[in-house]
N, CA and C atoms as an extended XYZ file, in Angstrom:
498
Properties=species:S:1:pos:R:3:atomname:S:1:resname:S:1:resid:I:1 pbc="F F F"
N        11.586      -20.270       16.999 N   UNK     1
C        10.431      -19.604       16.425 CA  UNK     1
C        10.536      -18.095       16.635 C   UNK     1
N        11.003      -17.626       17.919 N   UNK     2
C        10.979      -16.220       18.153 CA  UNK     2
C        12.358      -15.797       17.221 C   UNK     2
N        13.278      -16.304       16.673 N   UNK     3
C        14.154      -15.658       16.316 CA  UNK     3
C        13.534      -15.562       15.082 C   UNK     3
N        12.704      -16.503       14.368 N   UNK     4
C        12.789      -16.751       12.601 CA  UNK     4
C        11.596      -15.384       12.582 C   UNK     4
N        10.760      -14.908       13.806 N   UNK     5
C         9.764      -13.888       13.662 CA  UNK     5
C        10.652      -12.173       13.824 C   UNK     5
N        12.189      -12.520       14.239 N   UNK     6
C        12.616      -11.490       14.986 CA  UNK     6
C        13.562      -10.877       13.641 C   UNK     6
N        13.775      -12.433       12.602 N   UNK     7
C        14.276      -11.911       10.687 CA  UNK     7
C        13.454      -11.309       10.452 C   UNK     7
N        11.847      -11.565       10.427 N   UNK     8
C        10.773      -11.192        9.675 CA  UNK     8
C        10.604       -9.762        9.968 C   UNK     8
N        10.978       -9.079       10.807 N   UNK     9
C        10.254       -7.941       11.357 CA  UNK     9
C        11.383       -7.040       10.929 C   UNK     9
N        13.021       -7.247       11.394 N   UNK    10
C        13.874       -6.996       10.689 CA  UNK    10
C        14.343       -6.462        9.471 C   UNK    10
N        13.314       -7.355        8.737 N   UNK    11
C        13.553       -7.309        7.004 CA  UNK    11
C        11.940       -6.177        6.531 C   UNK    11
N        11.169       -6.020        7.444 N   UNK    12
C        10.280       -4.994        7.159 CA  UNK    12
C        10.943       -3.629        7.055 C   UNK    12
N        10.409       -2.746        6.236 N   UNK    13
C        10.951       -1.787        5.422 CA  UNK    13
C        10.096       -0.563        5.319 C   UNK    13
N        10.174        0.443        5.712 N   UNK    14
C         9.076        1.320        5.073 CA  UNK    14
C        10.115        2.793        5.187 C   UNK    14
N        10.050        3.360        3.864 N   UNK    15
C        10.870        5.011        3.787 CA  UNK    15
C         9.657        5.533        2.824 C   UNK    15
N         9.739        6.850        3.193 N   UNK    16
C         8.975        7.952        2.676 CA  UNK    16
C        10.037        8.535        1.667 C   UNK    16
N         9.723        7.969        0.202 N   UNK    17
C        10.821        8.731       -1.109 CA  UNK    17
C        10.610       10.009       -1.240 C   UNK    17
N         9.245       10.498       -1.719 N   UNK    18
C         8.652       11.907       -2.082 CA  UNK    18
C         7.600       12.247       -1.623 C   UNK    18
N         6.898       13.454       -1.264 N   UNK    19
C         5.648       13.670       -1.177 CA  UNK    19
C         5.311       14.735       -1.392 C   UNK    19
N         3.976       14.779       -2.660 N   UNK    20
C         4.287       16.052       -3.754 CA  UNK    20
C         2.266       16.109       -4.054 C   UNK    20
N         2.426       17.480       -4.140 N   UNK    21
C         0.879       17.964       -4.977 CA  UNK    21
C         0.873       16.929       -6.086 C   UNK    21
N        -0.407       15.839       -6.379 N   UNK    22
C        -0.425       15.227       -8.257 CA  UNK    22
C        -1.523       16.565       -8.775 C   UNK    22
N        -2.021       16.811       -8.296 N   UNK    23
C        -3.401       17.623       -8.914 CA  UNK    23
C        -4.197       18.451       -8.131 C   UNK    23
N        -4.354       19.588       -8.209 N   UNK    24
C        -5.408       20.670       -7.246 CA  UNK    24
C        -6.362       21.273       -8.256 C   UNK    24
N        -7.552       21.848       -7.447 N   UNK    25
C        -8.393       22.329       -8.043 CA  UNK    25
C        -9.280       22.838       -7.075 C   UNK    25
N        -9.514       24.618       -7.559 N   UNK    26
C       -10.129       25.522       -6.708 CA  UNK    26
C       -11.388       25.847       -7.484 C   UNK    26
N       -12.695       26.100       -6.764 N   UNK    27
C       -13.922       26.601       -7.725 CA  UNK    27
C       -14.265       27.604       -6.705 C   UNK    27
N       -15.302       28.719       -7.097 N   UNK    28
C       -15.990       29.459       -6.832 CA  UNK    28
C       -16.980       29.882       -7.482 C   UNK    28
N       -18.075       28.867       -7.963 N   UNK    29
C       -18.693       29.200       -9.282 CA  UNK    29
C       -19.610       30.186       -9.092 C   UNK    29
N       -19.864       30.575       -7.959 N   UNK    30
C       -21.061       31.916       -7.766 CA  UNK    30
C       -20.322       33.261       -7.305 C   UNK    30
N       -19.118       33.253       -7.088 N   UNK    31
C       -18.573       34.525       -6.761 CA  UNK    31
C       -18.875       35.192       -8.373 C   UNK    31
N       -18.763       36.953       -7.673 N   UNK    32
C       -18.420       37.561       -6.361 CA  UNK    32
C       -20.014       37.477       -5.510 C   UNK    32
N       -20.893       37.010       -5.949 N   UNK    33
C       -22.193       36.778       -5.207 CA  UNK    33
C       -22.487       35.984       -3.979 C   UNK    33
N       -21.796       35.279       -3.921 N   UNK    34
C       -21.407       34.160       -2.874 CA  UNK    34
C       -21.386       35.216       -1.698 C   UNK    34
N       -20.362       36.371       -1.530 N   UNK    35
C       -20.052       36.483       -1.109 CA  UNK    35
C       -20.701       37.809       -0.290 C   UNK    35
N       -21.829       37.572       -0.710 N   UNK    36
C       -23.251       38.876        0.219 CA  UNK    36
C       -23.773       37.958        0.858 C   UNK    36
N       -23.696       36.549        0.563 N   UNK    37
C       -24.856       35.825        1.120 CA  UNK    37
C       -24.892       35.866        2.642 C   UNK    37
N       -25.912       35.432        2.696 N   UNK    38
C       -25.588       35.451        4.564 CA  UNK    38
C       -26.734       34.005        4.734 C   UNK    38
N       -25.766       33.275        5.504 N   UNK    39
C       -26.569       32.018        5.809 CA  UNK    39
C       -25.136       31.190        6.619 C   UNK    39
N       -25.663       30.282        7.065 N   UNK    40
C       -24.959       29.358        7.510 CA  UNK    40
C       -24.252       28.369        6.638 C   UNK    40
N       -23.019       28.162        6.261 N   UNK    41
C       -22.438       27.199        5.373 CA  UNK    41
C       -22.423       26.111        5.765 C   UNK    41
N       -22.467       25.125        4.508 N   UNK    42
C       -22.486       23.209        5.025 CA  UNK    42
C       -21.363       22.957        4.201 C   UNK    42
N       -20.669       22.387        5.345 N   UNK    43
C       -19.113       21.965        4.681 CA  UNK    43
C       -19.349       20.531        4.571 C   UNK    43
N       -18.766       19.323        3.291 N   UNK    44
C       -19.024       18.358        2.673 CA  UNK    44
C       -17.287       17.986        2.454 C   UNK    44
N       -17.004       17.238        3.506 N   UNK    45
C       -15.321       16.855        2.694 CA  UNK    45
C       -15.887       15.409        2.596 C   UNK    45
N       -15.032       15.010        1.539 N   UNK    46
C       -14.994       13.427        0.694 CA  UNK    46
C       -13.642       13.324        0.946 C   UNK    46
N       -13.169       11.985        1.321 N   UNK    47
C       -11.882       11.076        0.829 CA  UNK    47
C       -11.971       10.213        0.306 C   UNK    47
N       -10.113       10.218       -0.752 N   UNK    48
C       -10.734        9.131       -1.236 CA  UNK    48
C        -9.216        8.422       -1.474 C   UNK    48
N        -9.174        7.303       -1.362 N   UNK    49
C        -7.219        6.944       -1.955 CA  UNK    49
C        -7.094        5.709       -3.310 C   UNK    49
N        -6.150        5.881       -3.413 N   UNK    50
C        -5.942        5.115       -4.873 CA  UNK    50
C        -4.186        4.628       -4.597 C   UNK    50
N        -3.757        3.633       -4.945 N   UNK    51
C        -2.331        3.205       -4.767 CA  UNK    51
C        -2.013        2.588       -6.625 C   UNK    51
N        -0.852        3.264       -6.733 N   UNK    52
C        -0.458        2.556       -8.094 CA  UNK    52
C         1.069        1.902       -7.764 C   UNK    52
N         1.319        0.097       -7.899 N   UNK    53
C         2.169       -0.043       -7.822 CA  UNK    53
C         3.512        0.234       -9.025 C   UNK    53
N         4.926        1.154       -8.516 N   UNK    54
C         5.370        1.454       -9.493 CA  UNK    54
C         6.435        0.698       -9.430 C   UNK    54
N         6.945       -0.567       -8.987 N   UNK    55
C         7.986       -1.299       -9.265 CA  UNK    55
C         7.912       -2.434       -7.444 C   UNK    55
N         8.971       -3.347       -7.572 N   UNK    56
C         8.923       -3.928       -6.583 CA  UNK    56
C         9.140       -3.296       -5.256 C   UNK    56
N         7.864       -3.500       -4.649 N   UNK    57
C         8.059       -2.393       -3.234 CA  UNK    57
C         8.255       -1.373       -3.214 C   UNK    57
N         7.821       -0.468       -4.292 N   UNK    58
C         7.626        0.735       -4.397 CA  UNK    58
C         6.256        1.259       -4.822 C   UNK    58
N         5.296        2.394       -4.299 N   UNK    59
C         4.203        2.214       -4.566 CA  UNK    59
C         3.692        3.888       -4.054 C   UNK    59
N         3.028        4.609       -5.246 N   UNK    60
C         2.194        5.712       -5.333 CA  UNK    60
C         1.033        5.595       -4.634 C   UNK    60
N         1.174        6.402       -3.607 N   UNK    61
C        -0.158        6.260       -2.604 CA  UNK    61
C        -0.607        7.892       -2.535 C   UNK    61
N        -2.083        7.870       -3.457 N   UNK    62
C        -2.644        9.148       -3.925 CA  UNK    62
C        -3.819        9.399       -2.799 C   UNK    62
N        -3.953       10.498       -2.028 N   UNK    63
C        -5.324       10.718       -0.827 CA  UNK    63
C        -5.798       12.240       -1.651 C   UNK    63
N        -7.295       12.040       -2.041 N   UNK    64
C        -7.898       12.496       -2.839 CA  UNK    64
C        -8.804       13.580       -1.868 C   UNK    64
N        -8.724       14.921       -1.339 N   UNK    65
C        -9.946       15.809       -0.290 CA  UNK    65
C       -10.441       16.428       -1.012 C   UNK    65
N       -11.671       15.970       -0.980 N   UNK    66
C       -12.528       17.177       -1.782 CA  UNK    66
C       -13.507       17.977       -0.867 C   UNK    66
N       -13.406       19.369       -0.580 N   UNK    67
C       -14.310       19.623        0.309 CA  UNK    67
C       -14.887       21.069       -0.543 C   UNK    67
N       -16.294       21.048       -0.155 N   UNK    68
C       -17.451       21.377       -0.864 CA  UNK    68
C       -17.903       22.150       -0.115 C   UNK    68
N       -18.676       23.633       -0.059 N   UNK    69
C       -19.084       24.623        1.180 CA  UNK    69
C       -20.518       25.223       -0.005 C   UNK    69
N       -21.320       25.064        0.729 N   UNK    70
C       -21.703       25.462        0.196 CA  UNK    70
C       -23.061       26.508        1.135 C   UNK    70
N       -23.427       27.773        0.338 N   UNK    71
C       -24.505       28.599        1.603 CA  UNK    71
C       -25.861       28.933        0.659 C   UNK    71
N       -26.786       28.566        1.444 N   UNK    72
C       -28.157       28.134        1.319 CA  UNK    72
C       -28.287       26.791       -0.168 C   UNK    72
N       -28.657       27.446       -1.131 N   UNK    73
C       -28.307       26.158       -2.314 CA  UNK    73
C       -27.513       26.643       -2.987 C   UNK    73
N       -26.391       27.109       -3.476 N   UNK    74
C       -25.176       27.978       -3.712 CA  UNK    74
C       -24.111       27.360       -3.314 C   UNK    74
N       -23.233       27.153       -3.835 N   UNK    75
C       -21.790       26.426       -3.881 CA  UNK    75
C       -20.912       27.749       -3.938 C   UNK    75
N       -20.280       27.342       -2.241 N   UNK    76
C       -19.427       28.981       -2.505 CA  UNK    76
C       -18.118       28.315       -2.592 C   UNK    76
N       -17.677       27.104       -2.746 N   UNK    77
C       -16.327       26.644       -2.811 CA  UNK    77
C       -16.456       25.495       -3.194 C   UNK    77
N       -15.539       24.863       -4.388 N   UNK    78
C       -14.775       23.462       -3.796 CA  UNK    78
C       -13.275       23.411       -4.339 C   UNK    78
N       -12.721       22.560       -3.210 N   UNK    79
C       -11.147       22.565       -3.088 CA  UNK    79
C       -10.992       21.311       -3.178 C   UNK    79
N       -10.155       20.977       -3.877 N   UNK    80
C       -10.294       19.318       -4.282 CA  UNK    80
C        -8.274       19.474       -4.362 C   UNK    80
N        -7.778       18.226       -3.781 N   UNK    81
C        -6.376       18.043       -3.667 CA  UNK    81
C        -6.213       16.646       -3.468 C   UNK    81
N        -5.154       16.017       -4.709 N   UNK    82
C        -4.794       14.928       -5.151 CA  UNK    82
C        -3.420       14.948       -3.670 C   UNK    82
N        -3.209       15.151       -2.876 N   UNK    83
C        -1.832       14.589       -2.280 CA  UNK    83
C        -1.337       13.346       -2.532 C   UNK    83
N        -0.231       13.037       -2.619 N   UNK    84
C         0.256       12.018       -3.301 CA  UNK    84
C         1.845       11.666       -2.585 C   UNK    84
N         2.073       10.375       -2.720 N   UNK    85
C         3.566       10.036       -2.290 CA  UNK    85
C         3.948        9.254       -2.320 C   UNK    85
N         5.454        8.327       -2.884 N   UNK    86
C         5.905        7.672       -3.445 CA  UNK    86
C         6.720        6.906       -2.372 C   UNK    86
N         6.195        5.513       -1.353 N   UNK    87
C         6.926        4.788       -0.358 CA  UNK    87
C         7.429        3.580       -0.858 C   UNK    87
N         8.473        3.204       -0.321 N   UNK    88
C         9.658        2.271        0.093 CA  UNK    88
C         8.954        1.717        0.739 C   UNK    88
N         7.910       -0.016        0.158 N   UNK    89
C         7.709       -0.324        1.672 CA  UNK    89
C         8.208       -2.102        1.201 C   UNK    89
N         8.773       -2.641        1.671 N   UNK    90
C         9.445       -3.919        2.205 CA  UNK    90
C         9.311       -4.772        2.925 C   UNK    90
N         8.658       -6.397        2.915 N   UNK    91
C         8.971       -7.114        4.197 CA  UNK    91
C         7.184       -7.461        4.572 C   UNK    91
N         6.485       -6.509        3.938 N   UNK    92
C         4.978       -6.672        4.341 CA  UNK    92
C         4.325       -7.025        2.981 C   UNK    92
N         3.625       -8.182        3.961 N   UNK    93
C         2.428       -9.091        3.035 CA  UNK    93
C         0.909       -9.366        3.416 C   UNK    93
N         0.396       -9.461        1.886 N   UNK    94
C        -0.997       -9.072        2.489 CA  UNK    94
C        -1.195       -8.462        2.908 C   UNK    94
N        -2.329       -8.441        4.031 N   UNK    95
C        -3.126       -7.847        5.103 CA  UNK    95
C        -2.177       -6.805        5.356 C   UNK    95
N        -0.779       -6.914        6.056 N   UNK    96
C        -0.067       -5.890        6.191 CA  UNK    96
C        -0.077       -4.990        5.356 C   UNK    96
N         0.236       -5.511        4.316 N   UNK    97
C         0.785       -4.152        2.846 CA  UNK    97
C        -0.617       -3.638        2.986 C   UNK    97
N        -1.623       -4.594        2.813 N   UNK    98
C        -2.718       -3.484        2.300 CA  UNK    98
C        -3.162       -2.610        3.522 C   UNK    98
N        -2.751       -3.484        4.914 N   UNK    99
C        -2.989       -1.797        5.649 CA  UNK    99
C        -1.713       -0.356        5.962 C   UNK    99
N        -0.506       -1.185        5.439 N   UNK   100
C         0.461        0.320        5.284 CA  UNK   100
C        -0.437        0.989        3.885 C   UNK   100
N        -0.555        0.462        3.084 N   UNK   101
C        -1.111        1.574        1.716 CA  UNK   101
C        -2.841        1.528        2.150 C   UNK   101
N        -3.338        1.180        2.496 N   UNK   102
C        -4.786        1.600        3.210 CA  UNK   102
C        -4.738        2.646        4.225 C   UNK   102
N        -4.263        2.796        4.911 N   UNK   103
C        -4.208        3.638        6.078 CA  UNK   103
C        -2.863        4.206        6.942 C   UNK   103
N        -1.842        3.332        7.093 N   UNK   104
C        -0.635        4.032        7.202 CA  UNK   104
C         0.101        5.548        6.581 C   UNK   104
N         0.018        5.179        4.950 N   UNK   105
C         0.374        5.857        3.793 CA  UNK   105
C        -0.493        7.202        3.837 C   UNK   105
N        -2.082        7.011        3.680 N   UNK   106
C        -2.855        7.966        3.491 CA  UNK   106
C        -3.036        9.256        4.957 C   UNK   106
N        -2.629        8.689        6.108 N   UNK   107
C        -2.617        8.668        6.981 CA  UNK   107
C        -1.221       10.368        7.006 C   UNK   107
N        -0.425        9.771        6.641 N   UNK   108
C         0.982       10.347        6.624 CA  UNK   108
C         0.613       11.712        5.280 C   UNK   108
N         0.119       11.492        4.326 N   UNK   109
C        -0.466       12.170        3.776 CA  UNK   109
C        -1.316       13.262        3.633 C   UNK   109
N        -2.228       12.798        4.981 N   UNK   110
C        -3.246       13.733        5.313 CA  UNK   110
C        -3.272       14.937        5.845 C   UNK   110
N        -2.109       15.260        6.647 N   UNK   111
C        -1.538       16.640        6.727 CA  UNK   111
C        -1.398       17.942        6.495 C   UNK   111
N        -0.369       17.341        4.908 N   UNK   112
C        -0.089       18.117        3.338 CA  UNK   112
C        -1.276       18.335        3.163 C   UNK   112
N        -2.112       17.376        2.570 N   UNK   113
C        -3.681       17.663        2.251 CA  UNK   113
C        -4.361       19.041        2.790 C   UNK   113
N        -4.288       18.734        3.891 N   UNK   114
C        -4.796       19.478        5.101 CA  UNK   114
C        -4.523       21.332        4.367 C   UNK   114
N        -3.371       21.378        4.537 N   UNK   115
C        -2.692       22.158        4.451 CA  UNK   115
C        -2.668       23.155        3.353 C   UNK   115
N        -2.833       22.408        2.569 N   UNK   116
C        -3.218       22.810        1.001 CA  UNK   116
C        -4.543       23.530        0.519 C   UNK   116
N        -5.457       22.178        1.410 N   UNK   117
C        -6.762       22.948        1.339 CA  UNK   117
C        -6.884       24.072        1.934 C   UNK   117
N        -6.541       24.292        3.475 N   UNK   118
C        -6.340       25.536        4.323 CA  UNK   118
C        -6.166       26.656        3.584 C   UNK   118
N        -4.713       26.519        3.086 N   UNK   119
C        -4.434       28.081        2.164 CA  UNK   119
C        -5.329       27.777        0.983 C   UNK   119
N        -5.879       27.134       -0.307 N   UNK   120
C        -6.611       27.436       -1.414 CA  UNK   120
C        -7.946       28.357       -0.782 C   UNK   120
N        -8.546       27.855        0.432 N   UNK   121
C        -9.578       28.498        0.811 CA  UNK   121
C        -9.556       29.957        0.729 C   UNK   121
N        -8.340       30.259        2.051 N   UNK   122
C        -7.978       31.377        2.615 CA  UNK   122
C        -7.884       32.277        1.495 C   UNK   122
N        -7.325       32.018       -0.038 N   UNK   123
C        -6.549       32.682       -1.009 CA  UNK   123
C        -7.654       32.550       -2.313 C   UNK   123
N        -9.069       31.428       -1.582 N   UNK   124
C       -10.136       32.282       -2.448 CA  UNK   124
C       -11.074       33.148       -1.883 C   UNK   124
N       -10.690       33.714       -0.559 N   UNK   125
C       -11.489       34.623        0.628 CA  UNK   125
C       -12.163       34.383        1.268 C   UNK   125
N       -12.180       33.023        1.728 N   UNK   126
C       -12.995       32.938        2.523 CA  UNK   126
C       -12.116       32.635        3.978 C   UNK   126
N       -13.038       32.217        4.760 N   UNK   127
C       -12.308       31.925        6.491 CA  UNK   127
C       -11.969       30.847        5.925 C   UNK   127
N       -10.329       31.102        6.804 N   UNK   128
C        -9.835       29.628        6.911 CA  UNK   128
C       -10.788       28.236        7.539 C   UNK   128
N       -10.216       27.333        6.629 N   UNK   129
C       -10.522       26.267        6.758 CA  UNK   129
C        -9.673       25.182        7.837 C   UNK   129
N       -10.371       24.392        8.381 N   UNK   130
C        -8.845       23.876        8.842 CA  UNK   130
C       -10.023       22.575        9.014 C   UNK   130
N        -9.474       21.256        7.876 N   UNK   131
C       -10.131       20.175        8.702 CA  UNK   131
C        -9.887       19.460        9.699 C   UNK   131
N       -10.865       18.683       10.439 N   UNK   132
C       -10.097       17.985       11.342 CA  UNK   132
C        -9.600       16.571       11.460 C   UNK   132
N        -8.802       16.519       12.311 N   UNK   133
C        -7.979       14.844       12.076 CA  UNK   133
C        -8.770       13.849       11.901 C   UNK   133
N        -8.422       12.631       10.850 N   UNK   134
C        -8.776       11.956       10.450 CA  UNK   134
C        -8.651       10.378       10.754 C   UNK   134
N        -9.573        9.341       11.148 N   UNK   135
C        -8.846        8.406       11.284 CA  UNK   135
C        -8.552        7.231       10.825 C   UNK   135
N        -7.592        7.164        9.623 N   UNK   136
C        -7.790        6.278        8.865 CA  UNK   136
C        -7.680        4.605        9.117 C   UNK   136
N        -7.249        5.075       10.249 N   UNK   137
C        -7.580        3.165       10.396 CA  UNK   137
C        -8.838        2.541       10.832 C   UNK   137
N        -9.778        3.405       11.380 N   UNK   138
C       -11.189        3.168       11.123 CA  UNK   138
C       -12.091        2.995       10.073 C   UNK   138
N       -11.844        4.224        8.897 N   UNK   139
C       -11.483        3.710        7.956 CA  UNK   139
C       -11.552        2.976        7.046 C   UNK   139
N       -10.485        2.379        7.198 N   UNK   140
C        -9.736        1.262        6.747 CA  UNK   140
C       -10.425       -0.197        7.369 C   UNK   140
N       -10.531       -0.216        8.315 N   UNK   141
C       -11.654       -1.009        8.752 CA  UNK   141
C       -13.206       -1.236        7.986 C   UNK   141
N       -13.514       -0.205        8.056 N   UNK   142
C       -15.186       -0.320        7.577 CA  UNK   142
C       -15.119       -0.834        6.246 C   UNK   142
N       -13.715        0.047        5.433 N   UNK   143
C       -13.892       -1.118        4.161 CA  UNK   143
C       -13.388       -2.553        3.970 C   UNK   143
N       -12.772       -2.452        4.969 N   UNK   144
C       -12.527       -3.969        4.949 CA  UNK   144
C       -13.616       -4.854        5.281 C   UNK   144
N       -15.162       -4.118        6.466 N   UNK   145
C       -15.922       -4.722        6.314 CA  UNK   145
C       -17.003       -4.761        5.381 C   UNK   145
N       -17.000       -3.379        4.833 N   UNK   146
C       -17.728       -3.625        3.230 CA  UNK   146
C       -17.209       -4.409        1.905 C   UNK   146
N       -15.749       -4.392        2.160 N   UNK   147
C       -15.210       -5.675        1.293 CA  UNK   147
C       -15.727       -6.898        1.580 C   UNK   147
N       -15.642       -7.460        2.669 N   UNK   148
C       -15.833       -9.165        3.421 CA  UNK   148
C       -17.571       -9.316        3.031 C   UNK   148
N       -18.444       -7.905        3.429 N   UNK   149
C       -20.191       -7.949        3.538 CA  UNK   149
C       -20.012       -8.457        1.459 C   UNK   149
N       -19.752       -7.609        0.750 N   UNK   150
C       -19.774       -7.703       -0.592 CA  UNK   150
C       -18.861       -8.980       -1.090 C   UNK   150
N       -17.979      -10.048       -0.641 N   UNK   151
C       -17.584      -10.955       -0.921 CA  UNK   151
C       -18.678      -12.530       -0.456 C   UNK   151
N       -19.341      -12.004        0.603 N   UNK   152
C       -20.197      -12.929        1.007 CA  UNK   152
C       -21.721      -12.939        0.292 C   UNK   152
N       -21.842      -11.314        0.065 N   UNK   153
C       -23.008      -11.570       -1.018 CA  UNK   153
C       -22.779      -12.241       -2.242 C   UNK   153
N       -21.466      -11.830       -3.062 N   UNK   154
C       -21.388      -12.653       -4.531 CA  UNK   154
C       -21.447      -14.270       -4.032 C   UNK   154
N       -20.935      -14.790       -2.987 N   UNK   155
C       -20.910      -16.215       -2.845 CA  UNK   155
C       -22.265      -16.399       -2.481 C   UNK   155
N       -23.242      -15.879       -1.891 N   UNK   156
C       -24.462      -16.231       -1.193 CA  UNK   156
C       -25.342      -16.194       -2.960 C   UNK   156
N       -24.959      -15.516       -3.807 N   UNK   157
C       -25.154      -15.240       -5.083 CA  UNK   157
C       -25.051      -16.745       -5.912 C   UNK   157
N       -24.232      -17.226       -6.283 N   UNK   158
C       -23.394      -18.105       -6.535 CA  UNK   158
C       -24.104      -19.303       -6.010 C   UNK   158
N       -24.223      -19.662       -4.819 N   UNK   159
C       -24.863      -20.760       -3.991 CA  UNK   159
C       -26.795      -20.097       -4.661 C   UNK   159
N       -26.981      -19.337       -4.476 N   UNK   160
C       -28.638      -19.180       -5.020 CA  UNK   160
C       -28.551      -19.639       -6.295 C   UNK   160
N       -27.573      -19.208       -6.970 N   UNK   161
C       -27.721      -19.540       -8.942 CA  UNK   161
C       -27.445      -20.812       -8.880 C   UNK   161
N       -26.858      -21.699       -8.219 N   UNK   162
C       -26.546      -23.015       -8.169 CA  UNK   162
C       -27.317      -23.651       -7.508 C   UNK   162
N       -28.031      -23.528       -7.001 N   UNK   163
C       -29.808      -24.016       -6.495 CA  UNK   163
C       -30.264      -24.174       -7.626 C   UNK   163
N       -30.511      -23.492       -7.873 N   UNK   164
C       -31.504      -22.548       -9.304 CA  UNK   164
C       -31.362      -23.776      -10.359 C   UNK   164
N       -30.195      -24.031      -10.455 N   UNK   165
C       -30.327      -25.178      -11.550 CA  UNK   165
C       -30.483      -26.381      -11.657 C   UNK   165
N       -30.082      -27.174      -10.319 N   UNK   166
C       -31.082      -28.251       -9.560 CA  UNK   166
C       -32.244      -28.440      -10.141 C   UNK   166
């Protein structure tokens, strides 16, 4: 048994092919006014990921930051960055795969992201930005428990409509 688990682990696979900008986008829709204001800014980052499979065991894993600043009701920024990257992954099923492209992938990603946003900020004048680390396997968790909460409602659904017609 320990050897046939010791093929399995063996034959797992994961390489990093590319990892490339898909899409950026800088706003400043109130400059140069923005930029008298005086107030305290509320920073708003969103994530978000998307995986497109592009052949066997190969798979586009896109981490979406959008972060939003905005001072008093005034939007003095948003920086929005598609990071994106194209993995080799092998050997993992299910549950596994979906947590290398759930959280592994995006994870490895988040960096670049990082990084990107940092300088768009800096290079639309404002103070650097620098977000902070992220943890996607938490995550990755919560939707797995908003997946399981929303699979038990359609069945709790299902069992009510099938009463119903009794």
């Amino acid at each position: 048994m320990a050897e046939q688990e010791g093929t399995e682990q063996s034959q797992q696979q994961f390489m990093i092919q590319k990892i490339y900008c898909k899409d950026i986008s800088f706003e400043t829709p109130n400059s140069p006014v923005i930029f008298t204001k005086e107030g305290q800014p509320e920073l708003k980052v969103d994530l978000n990921t998307s995986v497109n499979n592009l052949a066997e065991g190969l798979y586009e894993v896109i981490l979406q930051v959008t972060a939003t600043t905005q001072v008093e009701d005034k939007t003095a920024f948003l920086a929005e960055v598609h990071q994106a990257g194209i993995f080799n992954i092998n050997g993992f099923e299910g549950q596994h795969l979906d947590g290398m492209l759930g959280s592994y992938c995006p994870s490895i990603l988040f960096p670049y992201a990082r990084e990107t946003v940092s300088d768009l900020v800096t290079k639309g004048g404002f103070p650097q930005l620098v977000l902070q680390p992220v943890n996607f396997d938490a995550i990755y968790a919560q939707h797995l428990q908003e997946r399981q909460k929303q699979a038990e409602g359609e069945n709790q659904q299902d069992s009510d409509s099938t009463e119903s017609v009794h």
